[in-house]
N, C-alpha and C positions, 0 to 999 in steps of 0.2 A: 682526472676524475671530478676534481670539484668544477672544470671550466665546464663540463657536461652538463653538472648537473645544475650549475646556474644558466645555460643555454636552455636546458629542460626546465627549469622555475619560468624561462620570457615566455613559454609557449601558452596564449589565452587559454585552452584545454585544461592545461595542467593549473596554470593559475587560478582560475575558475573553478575548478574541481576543490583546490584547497579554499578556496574563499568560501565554496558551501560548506565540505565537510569539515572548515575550523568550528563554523556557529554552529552543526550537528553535533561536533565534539562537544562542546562547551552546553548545549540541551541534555547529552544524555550521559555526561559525569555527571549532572545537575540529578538528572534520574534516578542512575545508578546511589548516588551520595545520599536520597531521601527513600530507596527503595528499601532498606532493611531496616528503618524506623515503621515505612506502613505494613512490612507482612509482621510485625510484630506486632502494631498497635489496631488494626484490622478485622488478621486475622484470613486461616485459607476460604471458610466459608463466605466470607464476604469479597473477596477478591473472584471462586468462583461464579458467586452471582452477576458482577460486574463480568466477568469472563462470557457467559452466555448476552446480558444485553448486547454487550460490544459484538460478542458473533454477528447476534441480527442486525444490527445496526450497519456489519461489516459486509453483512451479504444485499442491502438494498442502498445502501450511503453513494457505493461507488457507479450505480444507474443511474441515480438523480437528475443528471442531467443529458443522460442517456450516450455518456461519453467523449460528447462535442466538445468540452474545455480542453482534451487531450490535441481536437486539431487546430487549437488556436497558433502553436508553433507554427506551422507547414505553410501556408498561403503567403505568397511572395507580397500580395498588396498589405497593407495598413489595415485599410479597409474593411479586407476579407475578414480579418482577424477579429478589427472589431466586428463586427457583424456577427460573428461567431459567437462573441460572448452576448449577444442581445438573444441569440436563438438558444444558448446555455441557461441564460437568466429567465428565459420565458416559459421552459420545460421545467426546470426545476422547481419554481412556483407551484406548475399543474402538479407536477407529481407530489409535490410536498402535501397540497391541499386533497389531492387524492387521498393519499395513504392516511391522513385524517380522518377523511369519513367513513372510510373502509373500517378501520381501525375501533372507530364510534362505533357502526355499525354491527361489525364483527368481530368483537371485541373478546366476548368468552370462547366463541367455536375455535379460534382462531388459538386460544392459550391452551384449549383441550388437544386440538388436534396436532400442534407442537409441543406438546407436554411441556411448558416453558411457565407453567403456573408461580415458580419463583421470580420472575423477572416479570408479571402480570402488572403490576404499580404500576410501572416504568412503561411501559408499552404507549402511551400519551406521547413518550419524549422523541420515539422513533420520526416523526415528519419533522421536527426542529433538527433534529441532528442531520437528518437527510439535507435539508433546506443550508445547514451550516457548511456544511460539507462540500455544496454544489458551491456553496459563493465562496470555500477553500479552493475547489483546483481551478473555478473562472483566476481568482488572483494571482495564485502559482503559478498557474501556465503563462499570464501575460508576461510576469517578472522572469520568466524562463528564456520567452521571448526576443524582449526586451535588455536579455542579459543584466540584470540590475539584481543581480546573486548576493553583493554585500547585504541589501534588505532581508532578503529571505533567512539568509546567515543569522542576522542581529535579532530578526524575530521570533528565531526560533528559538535561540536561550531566552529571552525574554518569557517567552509562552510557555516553556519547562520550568521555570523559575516561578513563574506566578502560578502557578497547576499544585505543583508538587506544596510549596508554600502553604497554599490550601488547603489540600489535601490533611497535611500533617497541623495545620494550625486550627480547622475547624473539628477533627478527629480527634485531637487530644483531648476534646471536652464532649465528643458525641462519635465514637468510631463507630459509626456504621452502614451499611453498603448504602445506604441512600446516600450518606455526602457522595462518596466514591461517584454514585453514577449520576447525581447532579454536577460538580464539579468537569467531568467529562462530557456529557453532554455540551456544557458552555465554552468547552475546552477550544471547539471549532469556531464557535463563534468571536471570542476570543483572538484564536490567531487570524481569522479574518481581516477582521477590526482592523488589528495591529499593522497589518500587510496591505492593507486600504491606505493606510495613515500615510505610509511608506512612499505611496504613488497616486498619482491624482487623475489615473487614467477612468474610474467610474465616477469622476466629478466632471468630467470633461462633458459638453455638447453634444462636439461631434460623432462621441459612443453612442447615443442613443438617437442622434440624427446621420449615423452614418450610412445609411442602406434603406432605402424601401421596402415594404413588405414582399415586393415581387420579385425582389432583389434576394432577401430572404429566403424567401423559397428555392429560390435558383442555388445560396451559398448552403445550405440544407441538404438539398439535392445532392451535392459536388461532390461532399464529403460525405454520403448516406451509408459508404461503411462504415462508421463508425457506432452507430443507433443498430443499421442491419448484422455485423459480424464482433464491432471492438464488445460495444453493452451486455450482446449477448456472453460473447467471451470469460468478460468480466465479473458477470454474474453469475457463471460457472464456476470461475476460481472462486469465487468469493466464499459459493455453498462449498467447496471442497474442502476451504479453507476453513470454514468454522464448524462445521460438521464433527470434529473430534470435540471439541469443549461441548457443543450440545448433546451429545451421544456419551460421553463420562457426566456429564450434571443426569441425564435419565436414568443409566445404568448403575454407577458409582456415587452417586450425590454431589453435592454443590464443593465439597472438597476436592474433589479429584480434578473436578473441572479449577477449581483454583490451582491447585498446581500444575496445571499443563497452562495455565493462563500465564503464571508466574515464570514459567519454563520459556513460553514463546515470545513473552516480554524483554526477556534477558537476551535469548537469541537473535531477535529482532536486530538489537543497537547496532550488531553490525551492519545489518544490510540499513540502516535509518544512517549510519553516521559514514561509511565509504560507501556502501554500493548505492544509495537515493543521490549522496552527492555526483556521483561519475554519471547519474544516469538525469539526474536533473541537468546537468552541463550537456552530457552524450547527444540527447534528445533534441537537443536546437543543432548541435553540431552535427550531426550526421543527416539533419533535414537539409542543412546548409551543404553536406559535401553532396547532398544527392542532386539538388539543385545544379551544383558547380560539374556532376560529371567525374566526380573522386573516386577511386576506390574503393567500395562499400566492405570487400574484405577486408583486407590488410585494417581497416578502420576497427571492426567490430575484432577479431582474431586479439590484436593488440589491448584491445579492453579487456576483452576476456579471461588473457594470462595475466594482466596485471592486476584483475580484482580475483584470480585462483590464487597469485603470489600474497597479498594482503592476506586474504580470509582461511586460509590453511591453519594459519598458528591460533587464534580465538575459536574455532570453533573445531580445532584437533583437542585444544587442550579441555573442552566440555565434555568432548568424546571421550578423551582417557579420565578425567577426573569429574564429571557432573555433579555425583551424590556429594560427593566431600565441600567438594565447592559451594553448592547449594546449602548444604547442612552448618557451615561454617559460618557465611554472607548471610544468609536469612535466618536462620535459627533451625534446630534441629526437626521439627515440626515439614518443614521443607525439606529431607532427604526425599522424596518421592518424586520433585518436582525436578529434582537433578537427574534420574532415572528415565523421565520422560524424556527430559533437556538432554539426553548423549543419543537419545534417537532420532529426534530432529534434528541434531547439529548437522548430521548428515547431510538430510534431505536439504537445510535450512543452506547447505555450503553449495548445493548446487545448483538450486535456486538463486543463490548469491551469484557465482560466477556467471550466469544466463541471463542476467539484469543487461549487458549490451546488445544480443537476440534478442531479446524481451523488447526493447526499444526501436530496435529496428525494423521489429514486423509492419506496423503502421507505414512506416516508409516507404517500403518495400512494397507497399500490396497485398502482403498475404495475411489479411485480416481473416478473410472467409478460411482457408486452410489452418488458420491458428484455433478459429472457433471448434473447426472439427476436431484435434488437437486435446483442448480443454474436455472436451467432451469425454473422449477415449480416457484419458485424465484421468477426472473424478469418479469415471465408473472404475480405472481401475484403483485407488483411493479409498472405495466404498466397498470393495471387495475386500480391500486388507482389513479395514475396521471391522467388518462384517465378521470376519473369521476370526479376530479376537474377540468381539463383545460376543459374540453368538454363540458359536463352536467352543471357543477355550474359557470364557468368562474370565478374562486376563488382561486390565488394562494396557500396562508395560505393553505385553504382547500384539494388542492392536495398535498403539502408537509404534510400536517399530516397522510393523508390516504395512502401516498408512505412511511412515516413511520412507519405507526402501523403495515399495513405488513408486514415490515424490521422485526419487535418486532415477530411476530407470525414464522416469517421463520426462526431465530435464535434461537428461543426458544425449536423449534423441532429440528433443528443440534446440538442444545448443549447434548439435552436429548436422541438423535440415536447414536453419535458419544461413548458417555458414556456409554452405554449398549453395543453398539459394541465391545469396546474394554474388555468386561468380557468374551467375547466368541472369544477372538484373542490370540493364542502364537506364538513364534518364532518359524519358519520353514524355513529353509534354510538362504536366502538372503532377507529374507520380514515376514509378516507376514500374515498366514493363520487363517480363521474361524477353531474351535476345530469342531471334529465330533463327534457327539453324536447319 
């Protein structure tokens, strides 16, 4: 047994997977250890407010740069790659400076028509965090790359460390939701920096003398699923995904949405500390075995039962104990937040195990078919919510039924994405369906 499993420690996958999710561990004890100091000193109403910016933030952040940094992985040359982050860096500028003036401009109709009047301040901060955001996954992705995972590791307790720090040291003389969503705001900027420092690949020359404009265009083109099928995608998930915290802050008030904020916080660590690290590793590795002509099943199957064998016991045990748990850890004030917390845990376990699908679509090809996917998705998502806030006027009730959906939508991405890939080989620069 032990000679297995130090054979299984040589294998880069495995080693590389622990090297990120050690510095994830080490981020989100950091989290969890300063998290029942801020919903104490806080408070839910101020946690929900931060819970609705970050929604918005979370439904336009991850377009910024209209998804390009995600194919910095894939392209065999240097070259390509860099190039890729020049066309990342050139997009996210426009939009940053867009949603600006937008912003300027339509500024009230825009807070009437999202009923998002509590988080109106704040609405300024949205093109910075987008703009922080875009020059976060340009950095990631090249260190994903690049394989240079110890950086990302070290920077990531560092940046939970300096945050949370914050958090509680500028709070304990002013707790209130403005540090919270200053402090996050700079959060990305922040780990940026940090992840800059690390690598000197945007100090380099040749990054910005690497490609002609007409070069550009052409590496643009190459990868134009990613703008025409990933962004769109992604912006689907994103409204899906925050649609419940804005829909409890209108219905319920800025409490409710703090507890389902609190709830999805806690549920999260999982997938941020195993399932980001397997898939921050997976993601170079499975571009690499598609390149090589590998297995793309047995690859993704084998990920999948080993992040179902991990994530079974933390998110069974929110399942059977949420309220107690929450009421315990954060203060009594929070049993509601644990009530939300065993309905997600569900959905949140099988989204978990789907992080190797999830990875492999881009690879694969079936961005366009993923985007129809997301679609089906969210309408059916908006239906469960629907039927609680509407019909029953029962929070609990629409979080559960916006999760059991979650549960049935991932259950069939897990099980297409894996049959797809038995009928996919290498062809060319991607991969194509076999003809039979």
């Amino acid at each position: 047994m032990k000679s297995k499993l130090k054979k299984l420690s040589k294998r880069p996958l495995v080693r590389n997977v622990v090297i990120v999710a050690t510095g994830t561990a080490a981020a989100q004890v950091v989290t969890m250890a300063f998290a029942p100091v801020l919903t104490r000193l806080y408070g839910a109403e101020a946690f929900g407010v931060l819970g609705v910016f970050m929604a918005l933030v979370g439904i336009v952040s991850p377009i910024a740069a209209l998804t390009y940094p995600i194919a910095i992985v894939l392209p065999k040359s240097e070259g390509d790659a860099k190039g890729l982050i020049r066309i990342s860096l050139f997009i996210s500028v426009f939009f940053a400076l867009f949603t600006a003036i937008v912003l300027f401009v339509f500024n009230n109709p825009i807070v009437k028509f999202l009923q998002i009047e509590v988080i109106a301040p704040f609405l300024y901060l949205i093109p910075l965090v987008m703009l922080f955001s875009a020059f976060l996954q340009i950095a990631q992705q090249w260190l994903f790359r690049t394989k240079q995972f110890r950086i990302t590791a070290k920077v990531a307790f560092f940046n939970a460390l300096i945050l949370n720090s914050a958090k509680v040291g500028i709070g304990w003389f002013a707790p209130v939701v403005t540090v919270l969503v200053f402090i996050s705001t700079i959060g990305n900027a922040l780990h940026t920096f940090m992840l800059i420092r690390g690598t000197t690949i945007f100090l380099k020359k040749e990054v910005s003398d690497s490609l002609e404009s007409k070069e550009l265009k052409k590496l643009a083109k190459k990868y134009k699923d990613f703008p025409l099928y990933r962004a769109p995608q992604v912006l689907i998930n994103a409204v899906s995904r925050s649609l419940p915290v804005l829909l409890l802050s209108v219905f319920f008030g800025p409490a409710s949405a703090g507890f389902y904020n609190i709830g999805k916080t806690v549920l999260d660590m999982p997938i941020r500390l195993i399932g980001k690290s397997v898939t921050d590793v997976f993601y170079p590795r499975i571009a690499e075995a598609a390149n090589n002509g590998e297995n793309l099943t047995r690859l993704i199957c084998k990920s999948t039962l080993l992040i179902a064998v991990v994530g079974i016991i933390p998110f069974g045990i929110v399942v059977a104990y949420g309220p107690q748990l929450f009421g315990f850890v954060f203060g009594t004030e929070w049993v509601v937040a644990g009530e939300y917390a065993r309905w997600l845990a569900l959905w949140l376990f099988f989204m978990f195990i789907n992080l190797p699908s999830s990875v492999a679509i881009p690879v694969m090809n079936l961005q366009g078919r993923f985007l129809l996917f997301e679609i089906i998705s969210m309408i059916l998502n908006i239906l469960g919510l629907a039927i609680g806030f509407y019909l029953f006027d029962n929070d609990v009730l629409a979080i559960a039924l916006y999760s059991l959906t979650g549960v049935i939508a991932y259950l069939y991405l897990s099980i297409w994405v894996i049959n797809s890939s038995r009928n996919y080989v290498k062809h060319g620069d991607g991969m194509r369906p076999v003809k039979k």
